[in-house]
C-alpha positions in Angstrom: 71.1 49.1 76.5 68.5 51.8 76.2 68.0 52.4 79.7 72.0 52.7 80.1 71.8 55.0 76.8 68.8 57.4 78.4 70.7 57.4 81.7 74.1 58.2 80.4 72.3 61.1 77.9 70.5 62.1 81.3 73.8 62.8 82.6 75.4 64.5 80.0 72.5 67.0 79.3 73.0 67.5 83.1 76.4 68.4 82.7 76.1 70.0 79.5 73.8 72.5 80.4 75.3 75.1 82.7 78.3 75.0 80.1 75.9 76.5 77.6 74.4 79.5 80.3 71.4 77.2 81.2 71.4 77.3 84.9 67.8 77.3 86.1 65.9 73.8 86.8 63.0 74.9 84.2 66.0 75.3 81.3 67.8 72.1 82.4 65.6 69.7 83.6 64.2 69.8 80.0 67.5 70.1 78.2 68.9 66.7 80.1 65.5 65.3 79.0 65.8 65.8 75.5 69.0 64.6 76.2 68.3 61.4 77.3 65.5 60.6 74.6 67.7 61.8 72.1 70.0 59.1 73.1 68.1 56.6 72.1 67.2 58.0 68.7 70.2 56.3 66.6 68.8 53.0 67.8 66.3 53.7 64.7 68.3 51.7 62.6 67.2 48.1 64.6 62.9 47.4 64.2 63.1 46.0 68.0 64.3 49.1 69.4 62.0 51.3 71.4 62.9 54.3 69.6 61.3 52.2 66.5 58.4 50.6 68.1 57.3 54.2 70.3 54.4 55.5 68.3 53.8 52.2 66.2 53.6 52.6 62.5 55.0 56.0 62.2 58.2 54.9 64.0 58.6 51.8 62.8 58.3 53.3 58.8 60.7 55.9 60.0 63.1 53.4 61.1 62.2 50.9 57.8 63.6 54.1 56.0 66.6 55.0 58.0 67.8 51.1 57.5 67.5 51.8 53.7 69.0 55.2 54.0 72.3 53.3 56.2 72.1 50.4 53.7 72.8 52.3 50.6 75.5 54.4 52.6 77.0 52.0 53.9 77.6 50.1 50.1 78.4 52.8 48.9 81.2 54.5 51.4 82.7 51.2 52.7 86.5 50.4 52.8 88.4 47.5 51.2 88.3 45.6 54.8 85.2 46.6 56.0 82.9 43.2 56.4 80.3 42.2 53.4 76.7 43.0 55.8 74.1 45.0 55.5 75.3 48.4 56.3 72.1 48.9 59.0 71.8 48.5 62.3 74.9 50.4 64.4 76.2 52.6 61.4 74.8 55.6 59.4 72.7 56.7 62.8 75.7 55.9 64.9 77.9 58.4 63.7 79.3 61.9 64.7 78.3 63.4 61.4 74.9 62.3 61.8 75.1 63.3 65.4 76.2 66.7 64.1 74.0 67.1 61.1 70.5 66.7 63.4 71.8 68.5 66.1 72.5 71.8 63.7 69.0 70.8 61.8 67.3 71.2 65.0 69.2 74.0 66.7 67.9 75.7 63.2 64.5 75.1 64.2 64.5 76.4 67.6 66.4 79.6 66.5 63.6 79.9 64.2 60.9 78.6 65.3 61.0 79.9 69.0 59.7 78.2 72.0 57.0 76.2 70.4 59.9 74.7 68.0 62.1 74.0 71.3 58.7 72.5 72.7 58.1 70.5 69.9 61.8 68.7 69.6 61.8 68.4 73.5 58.7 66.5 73.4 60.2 63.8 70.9 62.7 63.4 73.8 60.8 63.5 76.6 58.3 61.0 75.5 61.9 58.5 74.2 63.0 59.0 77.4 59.9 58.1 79.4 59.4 55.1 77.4 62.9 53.5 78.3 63.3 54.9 82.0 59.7 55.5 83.0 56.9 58.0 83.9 59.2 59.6 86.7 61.1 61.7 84.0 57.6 63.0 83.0 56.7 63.9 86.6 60.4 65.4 87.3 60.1 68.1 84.1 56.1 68.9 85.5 57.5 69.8 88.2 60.5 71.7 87.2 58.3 73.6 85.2 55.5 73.8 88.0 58.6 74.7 90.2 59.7 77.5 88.0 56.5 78.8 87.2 55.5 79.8 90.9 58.7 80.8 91.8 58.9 83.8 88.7 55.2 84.6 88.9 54.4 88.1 88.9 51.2 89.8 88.6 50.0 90.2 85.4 51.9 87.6 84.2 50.3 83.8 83.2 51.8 80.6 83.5 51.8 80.5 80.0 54.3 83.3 79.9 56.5 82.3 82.2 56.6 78.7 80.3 57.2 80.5 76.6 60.1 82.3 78.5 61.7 79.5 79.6 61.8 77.4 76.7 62.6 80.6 74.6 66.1 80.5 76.8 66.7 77.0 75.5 66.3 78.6 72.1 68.6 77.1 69.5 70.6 75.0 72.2 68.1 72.2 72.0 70.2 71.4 68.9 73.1 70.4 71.2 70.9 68.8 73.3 70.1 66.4 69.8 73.9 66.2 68.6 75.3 65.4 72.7 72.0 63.0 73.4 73.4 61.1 69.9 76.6 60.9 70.5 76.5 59.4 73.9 75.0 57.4 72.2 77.7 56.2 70.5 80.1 56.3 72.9 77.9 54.3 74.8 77.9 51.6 72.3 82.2 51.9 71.7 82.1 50.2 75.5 80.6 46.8 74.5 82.0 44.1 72.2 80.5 45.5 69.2 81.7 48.7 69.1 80.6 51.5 67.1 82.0 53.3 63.9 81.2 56.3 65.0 84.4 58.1 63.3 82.8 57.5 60.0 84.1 58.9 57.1 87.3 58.3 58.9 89.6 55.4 57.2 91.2 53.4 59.5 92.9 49.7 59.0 91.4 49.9 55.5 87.7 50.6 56.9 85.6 53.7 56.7 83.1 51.8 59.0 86.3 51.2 61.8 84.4 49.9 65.0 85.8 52.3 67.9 85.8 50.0 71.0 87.6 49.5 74.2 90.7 47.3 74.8 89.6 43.7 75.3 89.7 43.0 78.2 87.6 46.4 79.0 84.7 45.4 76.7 81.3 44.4 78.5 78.0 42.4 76.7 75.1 44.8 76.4 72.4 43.7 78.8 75.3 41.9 81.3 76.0 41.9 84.5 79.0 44.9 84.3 75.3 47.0 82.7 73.2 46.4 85.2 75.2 46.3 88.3 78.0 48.9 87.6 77.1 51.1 84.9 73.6 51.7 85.3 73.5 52.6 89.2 76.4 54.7 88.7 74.4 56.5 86.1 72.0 57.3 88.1 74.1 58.2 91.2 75.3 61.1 88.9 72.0 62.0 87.6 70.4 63.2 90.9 73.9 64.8 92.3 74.1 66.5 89.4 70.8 68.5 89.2 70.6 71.8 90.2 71.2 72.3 93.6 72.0 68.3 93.9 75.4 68.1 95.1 74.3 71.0 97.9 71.6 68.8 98.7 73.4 65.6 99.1 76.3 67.3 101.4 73.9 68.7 103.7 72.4 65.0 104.0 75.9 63.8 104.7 77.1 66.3 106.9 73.9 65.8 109.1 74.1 61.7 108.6 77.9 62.5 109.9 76.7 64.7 112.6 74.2 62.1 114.2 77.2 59.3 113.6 79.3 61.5 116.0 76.4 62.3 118.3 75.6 58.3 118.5 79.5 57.6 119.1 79.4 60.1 121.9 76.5 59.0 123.7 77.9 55.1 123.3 81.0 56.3 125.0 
């Protein structure tokens, strides 16, 4: 599922955004960016995932570490009824807390650390997000930023600048960037058979691990046809109507598609 999961975080950091004052495409072209790569990141927990398998090594020692990490959590915090496995793939990283816990680690960071922090964390997600939807997200956030940057030039002022100003606005919301990108996530996952026990500490039914997961009948197979064909395309209907200026955009285009229609009609008659 990780191009659904980058898709879906796509959207949300789209949405998200405004709701946190960040209006301008340079603040949330990169936010939804982040977004989306950071919707991958709980898929650390599997060594086939390309979250683990990005930058080789590093990534996959990273991941090695958060399957220990969910492991010894995971025998340690489990119910009476939760099932004798490993504890790894789809739980410790696949929870609100730990949704929670990075996003206020990392909204620290860029409160603190300024726009080179917020540079730094957006990066991770920009380069998790490329990998699973390709190199047009990298061209879409150069040229928000290329956008941005000639359209606030002033003399006297360097590219540079306007670039430090712009991720200094994202400031210590790239944290909610982390925590929203993560929990898609898994909500995502609560849609297919599996589930996801995201709701951890939580008891329920005897199990602090409780998969969350639709009804039945609702529940689709990752990588199936209900994916590809109705989830992901819907994704990405709402991820270009929901960028700045988007839904402006795609009215004009129907009103003038409607327009010609009527004009065509006429002329027939």
């Amino acid at each position: 599922m990780g191009r659904s999961h980058a898709l879906s975080g796509w959207v949300a950091g789209l949405a998200v955004a405004p709701m946190v004052g960040l209006t301008s495409v340079a603040e949330v072209v990169p936010f939804a960016a982040a977004t989306a790569g950071y919707a991958l990141l709980p898929d650390l927990d599997h060594p086939g995932a390309g979250a683990s398998r990005l930058l080789g090594p590093l990534t996959g020692f990273v991941s090695s570490v958060v399957r220990a990490f969910s492991s010894l959590l995971y025998s340690l915090t489990k119910g009476p009824r939760d099932e004798d496995g490993t504890g790894q793939h789809r739980h410790a990283s696949h929870t609100l807390a730990a949704a929670i816990l990075l996003g206020m680690a990392t909204s620290s960071a860029g409160a603190a650390g300024g726009w080179r922090a917020v540079l730094a964390v957006a990066l991770l997600g920009l380069i998790l997000a490329a990998d699973a939807l390709g190199d047009w997200v990298l061209t879409l956030v150069l040229a928000a930023g290329a956008w941005t940057i000639a359209g606030t030039w002033l003399p006297g002022e360097s590219a540079a600048h306007n670039l430090h100003a712009g991720l200094d606005s994202i400031g210590s919301w790239i944290g909610v960037a982390v925590a929203v990108g993560m929990f898609v996530h898994c909500l995502g996952d609560s849609l297919t058979k599996s589930g996801c026990p995201w709701l951890w500490p939580l008891p329920i039914r005897g199990e602090t691990w409780y998969e969350i997961r639709l009804p039945r009948l609702l529940r689709f197979r990752t990588g199936g046809w209900v994916e590809n064909l109705l989830i992901a395309p819907a994704l990405v209907i709402a991820g270009v109507l929901l960028l700045p200026g988007g839904m402006a955009i795609a009215e004009n285009l129907y009103n003038a598609i409607l327009s010609t229609t009527s004009v065509w009609i006429a002329d027939g008659s």
